[in-house]
N, C-alpha and C positions, 0 to 999 in steps of 0.2 A: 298278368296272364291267367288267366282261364282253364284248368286241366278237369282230368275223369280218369276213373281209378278200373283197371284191369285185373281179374283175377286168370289165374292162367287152368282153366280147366278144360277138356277134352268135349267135355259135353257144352259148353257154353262157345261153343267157337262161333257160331250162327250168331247169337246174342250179342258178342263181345264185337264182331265186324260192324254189325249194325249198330251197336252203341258207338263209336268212332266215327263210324258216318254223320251219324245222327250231331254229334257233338261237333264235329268238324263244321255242319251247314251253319250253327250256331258262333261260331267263330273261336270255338276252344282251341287250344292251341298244342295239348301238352297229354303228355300218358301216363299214368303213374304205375306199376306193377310191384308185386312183391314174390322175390324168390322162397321165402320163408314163410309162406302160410301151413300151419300144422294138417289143416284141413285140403291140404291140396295133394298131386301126386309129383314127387319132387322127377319121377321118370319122364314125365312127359313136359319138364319146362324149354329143354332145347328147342324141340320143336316148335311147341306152340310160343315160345320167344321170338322165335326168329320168323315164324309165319305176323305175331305182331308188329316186327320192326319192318315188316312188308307194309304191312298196312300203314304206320306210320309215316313212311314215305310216299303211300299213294296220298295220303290227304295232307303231307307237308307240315306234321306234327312231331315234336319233340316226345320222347320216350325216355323214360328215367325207368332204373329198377332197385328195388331196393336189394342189396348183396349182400354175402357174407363169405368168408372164404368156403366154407361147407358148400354153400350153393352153387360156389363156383364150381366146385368138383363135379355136382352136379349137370352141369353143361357141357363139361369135358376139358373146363380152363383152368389153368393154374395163376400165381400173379403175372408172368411174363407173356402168358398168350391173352390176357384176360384184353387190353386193347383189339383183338375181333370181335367187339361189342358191336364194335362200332359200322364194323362191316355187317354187321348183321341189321342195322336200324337204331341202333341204341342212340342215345346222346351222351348218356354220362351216367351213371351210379350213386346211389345213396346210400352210401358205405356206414356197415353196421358192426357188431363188435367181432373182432379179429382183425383188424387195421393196422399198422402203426403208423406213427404218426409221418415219418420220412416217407410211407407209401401214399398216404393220404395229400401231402407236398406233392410227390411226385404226379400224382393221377390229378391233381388238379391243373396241371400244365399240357395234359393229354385227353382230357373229356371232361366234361359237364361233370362237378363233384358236391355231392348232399352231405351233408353231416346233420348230426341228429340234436337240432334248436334247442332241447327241451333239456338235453342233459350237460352237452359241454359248456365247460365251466370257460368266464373268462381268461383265466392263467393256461386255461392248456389252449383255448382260442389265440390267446400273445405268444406263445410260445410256436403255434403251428405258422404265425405269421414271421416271427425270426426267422424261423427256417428258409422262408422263402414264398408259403401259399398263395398262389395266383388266385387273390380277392375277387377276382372281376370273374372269375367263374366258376366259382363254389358259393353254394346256397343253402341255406339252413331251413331243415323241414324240421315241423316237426310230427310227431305221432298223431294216428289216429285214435281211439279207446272203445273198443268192441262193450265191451262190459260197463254198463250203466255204473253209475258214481265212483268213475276213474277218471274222469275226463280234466283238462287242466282248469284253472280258473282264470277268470280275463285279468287280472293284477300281473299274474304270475307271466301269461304271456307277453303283456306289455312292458313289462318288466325286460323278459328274456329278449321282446325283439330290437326294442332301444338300444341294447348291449351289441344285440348283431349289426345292424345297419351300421354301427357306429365303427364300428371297423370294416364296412366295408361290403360287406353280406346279403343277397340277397333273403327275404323271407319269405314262406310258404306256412300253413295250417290247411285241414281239411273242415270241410262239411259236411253234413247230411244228404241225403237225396230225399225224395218224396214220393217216388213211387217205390217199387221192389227194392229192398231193403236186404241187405247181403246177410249171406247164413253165417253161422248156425244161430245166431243171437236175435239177431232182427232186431236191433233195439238200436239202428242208425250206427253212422261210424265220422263222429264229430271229432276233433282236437280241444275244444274247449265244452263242459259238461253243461253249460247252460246253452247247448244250442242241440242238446240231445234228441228235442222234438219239438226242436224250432222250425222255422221256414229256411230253406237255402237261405233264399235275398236277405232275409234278416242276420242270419250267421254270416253274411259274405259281408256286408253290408255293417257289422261290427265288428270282423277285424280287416276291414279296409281303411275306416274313417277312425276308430277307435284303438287297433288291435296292432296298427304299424305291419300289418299283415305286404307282402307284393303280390306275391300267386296264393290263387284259393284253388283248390283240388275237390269235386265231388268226389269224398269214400265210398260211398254205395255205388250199388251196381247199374244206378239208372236214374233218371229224373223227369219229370215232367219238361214238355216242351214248353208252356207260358214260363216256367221256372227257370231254365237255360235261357230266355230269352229277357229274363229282368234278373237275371245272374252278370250278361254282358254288356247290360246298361250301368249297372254296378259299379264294373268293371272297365267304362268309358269313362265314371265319375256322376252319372246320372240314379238319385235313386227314384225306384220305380214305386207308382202308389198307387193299389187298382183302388178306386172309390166308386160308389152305388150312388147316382144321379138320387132328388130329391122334388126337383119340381120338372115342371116339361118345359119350363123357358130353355131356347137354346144356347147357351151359352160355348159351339160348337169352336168359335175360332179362340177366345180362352184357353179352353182344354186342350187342343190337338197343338202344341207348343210344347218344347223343355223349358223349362221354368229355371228361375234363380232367383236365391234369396240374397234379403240385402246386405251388403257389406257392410253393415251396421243393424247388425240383426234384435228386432224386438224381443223383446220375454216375453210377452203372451201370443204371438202367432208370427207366423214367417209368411213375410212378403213378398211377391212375386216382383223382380224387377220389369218384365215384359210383359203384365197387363199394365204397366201406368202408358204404355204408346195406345192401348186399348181407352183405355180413359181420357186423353186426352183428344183422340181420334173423335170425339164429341157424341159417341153413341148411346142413345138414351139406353137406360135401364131403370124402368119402371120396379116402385117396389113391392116387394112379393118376400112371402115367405122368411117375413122377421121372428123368428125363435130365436131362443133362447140358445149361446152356441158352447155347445161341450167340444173336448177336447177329438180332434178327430175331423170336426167340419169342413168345409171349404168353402168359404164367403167369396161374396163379390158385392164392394159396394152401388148400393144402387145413386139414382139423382141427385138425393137430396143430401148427400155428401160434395156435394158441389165438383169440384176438382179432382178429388177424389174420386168418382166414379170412375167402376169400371177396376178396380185395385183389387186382385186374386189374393185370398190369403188363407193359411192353413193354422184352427186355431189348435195350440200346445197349451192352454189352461183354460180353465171353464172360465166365460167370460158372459153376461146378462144379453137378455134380447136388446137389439138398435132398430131402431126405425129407419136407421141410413145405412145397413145393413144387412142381404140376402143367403141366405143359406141354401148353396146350391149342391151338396153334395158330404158325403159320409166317407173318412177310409176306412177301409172295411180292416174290422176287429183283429187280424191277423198282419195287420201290416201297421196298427199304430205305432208299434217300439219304432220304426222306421224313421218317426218324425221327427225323432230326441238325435240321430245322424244328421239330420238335414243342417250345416252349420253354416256360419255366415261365408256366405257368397258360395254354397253349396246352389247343386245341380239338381232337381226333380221333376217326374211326369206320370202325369194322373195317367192312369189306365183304366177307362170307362168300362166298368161289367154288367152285364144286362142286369133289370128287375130280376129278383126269384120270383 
């Protein structure tokens, strides 16, 4: 699942509607909020909560907030009225420190329950399951890191989310955005520090395939629309690869496919399983444009590889020019880490970007 993160301010309510909308058309699915931002006005979260859990319901979106009992105070709930979340639009809470653990049991049997991935230990995890904790609806987030070189490192999470799954757990981590970037810091608001001024698709995209990640969350306050939109190819199991065409042959019915590699994937380049029906479909391909192929390229055998013609491939090591061999295209420099994801019998699709 697919979310985007809400900040609850007075001034951003115009912004915050249209960001929901905007993410909903995209097929996002989820809200993330937090009642404890220092930078926020803790007076006005009833409101603008319960004006979000409106909106939440018009586009048919889950809503999670991150709590704490202070915050509740805040809203005018105590633990016993705190289930009017739910009447308000809520789904369930991501309970933060002030919990115990028999309330944590308990609200996992009555709404949607977050706990915080990054820090519970597995003995107090076994412990919250003795109790009783309804597994099937508590999920483990973890933090976002405002402040540049705070951020987790990918060991650490892979680490923590093996332990989760493993009993039962759903997983969640955040991303960056790419356009407007949340104050006061501006410096992105990722979960793990090497994706601090990465691309979305590339942060989603390794802890989806890498990261044992289930829901990715944009932290920031916004993203680009091509970004949202190969965020939830991602997220279908498709990685997206825009690449910069190279010659003018058309190689139009190729391209406009989801590709897959082979289930027996080569070490120097990954094979398209669906151009060998192209190849075999007997359509000549004259050859052109035998360079030399760096890492990045996108071939397509031409004739004089006999059978092989027509075989789409995407090279991951530098490999010498062929003469049975066309080089039809570049991924462009920001989406190579992408290709090292692509794993056997993995999903991808070029996304043609005009000449500069």
């Amino acid at each position: 699942m697919l979310g985007i993160s809400i900040y609850l301010k007075e001034e951003n309510r115009e912004k915050n509607a249209e960001w929901v909308r905007k993410a909903s058309t995209y097929g996002f699915r989820s809200i993330f909020t937090s009642l404890h931002i220092p930078e926020d006005d803790p007076g006005t979260y009833k409101e603008l909560l319960q004006e979000l859990g409106s909106l939440a319901r018009t586009y048919s979106m889950e809503l999670m907030a991150d709590v704490s009992p202070t915050s509740l105070g805040h809203l005018g709930l105590d633990w016993d009225s705190l289930p009017e979340l739910l009447d308000w639009g809520l789904a369930g809470i991501r309970v933060d420190y002030g919990f115990s653990s028999d309330q944590i049991v308990a609200l996992s049997y009555s709404m949607k329950t977050a706990i915080n991935a990054s820090t519970v230990s597995e003995t107090e995890l076994d412990s919250l399951i003795e109790k009783g904790l309804n597994v099937n609806n508590v999920e483990a987030w973890h933090n976002f890191y405002p402040r540049p070189e705070t951020g987790l490192g990918l060991d650490f999470l892979i680490e923590r989310n093996k332990m989760l799954k493993s009993k039962g757990l759903t997983t969640m981590a955040f991303v960056p955005g790419d356009d407007a970037l949340r104050p006061p810091i501006f410096e992105g608001l990722p979960t793990l520090e090497q994706h601090r001024h990465a691309s979305p698709s590339l942060a989603a995209a390794q802890l989806k395939y890498a990261g044992f990640t289930d829901k990715i969350v944009i932290g920031d306050i916004s993203a680009k629309g091509d970004t949202m939109k190969e965020l939830s190819m991602i997220t279908e199991g498709v990685i997206p690869l825009t690449v910069e065409l190279v010659t003018d042959h058309d190689y139009s019915k190729l391209l406009d496919t989801v590709h897959t590699n082979r289930m027996d994937p080569a070490r120097d380049v990954i094979r398209s399983v669906e151009s060998r029906s192209y190849a075999e479909a007997g359509t000549p391909i004259p050859p052109c444009n035998q360079v030399q192929r760096s890492v990045g390229v996108v071939t397509v055998d031409n004739e004089l590889y006999g059978r092989y013609s027509g075989e789409l491939q995407i090279v991951k090591n530098d490999l010498p020019k062929d003469d049975k061999v066309n080089v039809i295209a570049e991924v462009a420099t920001e989406d190579l880490p992408l290709i090292q994801e692509i794993k056997a019998g993995g999903k991808f699709k070029l996304l043609v970007r005009e000449k500069r």
